[in-house]
N, C-alpha and C positions, 0 to 999 in steps of 0.2 A: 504494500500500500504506500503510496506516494502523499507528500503531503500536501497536493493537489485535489485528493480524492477524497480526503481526510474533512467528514461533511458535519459532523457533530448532529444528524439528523435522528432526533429524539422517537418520530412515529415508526422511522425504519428500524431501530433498534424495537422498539416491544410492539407495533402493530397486529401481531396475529393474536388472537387467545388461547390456543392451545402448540402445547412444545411440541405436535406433531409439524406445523404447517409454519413453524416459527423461525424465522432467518438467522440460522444460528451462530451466524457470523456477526452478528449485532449490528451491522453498516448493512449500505442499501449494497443492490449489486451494481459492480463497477463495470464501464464499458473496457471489452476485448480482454477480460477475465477469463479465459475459458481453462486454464490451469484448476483454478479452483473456481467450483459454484459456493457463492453465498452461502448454502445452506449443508455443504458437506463437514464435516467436522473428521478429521483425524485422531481425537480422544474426548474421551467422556467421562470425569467423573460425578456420577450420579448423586442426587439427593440420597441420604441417607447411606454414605457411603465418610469413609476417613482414612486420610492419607498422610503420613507425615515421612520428609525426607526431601528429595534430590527429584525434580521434574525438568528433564533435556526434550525440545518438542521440534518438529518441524510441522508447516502447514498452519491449519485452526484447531484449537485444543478448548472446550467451556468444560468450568467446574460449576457445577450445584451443589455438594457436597463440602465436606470440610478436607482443608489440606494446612499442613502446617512445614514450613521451609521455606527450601530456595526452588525459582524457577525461572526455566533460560528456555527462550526460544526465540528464531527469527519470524516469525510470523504473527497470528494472530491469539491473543488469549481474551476467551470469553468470561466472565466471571458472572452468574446467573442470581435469580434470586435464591433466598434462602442459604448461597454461600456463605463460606465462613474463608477468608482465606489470612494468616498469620505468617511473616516471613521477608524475603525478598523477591522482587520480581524486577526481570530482564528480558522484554519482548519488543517487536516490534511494534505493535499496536496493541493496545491495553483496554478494553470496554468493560465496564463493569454498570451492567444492566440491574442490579438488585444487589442482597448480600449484603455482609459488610466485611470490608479489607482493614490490615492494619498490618501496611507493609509501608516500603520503600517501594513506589513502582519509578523504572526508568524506561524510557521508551522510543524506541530510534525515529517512529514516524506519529504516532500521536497517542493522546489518553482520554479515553472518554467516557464522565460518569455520569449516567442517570438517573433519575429518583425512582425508587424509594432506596437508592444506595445508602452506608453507609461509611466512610473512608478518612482514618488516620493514620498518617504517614507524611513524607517529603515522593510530590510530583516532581519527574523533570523529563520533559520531552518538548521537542520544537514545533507541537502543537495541543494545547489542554482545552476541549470544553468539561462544561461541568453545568450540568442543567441544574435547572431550576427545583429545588426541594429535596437536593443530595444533602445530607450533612457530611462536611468535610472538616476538619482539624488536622492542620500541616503546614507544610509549604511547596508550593509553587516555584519551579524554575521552567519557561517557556524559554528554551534554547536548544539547540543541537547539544547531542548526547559529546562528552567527549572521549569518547573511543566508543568504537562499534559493537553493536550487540553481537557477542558469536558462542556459538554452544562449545563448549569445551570439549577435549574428548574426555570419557569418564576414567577414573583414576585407574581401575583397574581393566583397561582397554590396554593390548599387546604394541609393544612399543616396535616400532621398527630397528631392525638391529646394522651396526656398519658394517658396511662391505668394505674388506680392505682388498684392493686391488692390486695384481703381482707388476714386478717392474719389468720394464722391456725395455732393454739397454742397458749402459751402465752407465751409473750417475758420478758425473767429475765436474771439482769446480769451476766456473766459468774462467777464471784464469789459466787453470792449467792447457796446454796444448793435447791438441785429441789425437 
């Protein structure tokens, strides 16, 4: 999401009634999207459901449930109502349609909260709405991130090992005569 696109459009985030037919990406849909539809989600954790730890994501990821930690991804994180989310957060776009937050969100392309949200912490992304009847306690920085959002590899991901390469020739100092 570009911060072109980035529309702080309140009916498109909760317009349906039911979380079947519901745009679960929280923004309207954007033109020549066709990687991701709107409404596809890559993770889900559910109401009534508890997670604490380490969340690495790619794509769109909405929590309705409770999570407590850190979480990194370049894309999209929904945060639903009746959420609970406790922790850090490091996403590209941040919506948080219900729930209440009480993180650190940073955000490479924007953050958007709507009411009936809940949300304290320190905002900072180079674009923040924040509708009407959120309660917020924090601070605001409207600025580009500085350094980029990226998913780490996880600690115990297999390390690449050196290749040491054999010589071909033989090595003499540049002064000596060959």
């Amino acid at each position: 999401m570009d911060s072109s696109s980035f529309s702080g459009d309140r009916d498109a985030a909760l317009r349906a009634p039911s979380s079947a037919s519901r745009d679960l990406s929280g923004g309207p849909p954007r033109e020549g999207d066709g990687a991701h539809r709107p409404t596809e989600i890559n993770a889900l954790l559910g109401r009534g459901t508890h997670f604490e730890g380490k969340l690495f994501f790619d794509g769109r990821v909405r929590i309705d449930g409770s999570f407590r930690g850190e979480i990194r991804g370049e894309d999209v994180l929904v945060i639903g109502e009746g959420a609970m989310v406790v922790g850090e957060i490091h996403v590209g776009t941040c919506i948080v349609t219900g729930g209440e937050v009480q993180a650190s969100i940073r955000a490479r392309d924007g953050i958007e909260l709507y009411a009936p949200s809940r949300v304290t912490g320190a905002l900072h992304a180079p674009a923040i709405f924040i509708d009407r009847g959120v309660q917020f306690d924090g601070s605001c920085k409207m600025a580009p991130l500085d350094e980029p959002t990226q998913i780490p590899a996880p600690e115990d991901a297999p390390r690449p090992e050196l290749a040491t390469l054999p010589m071909v020739g033989s090595a003499k100092p540049a002064d000596e005569p060959g």
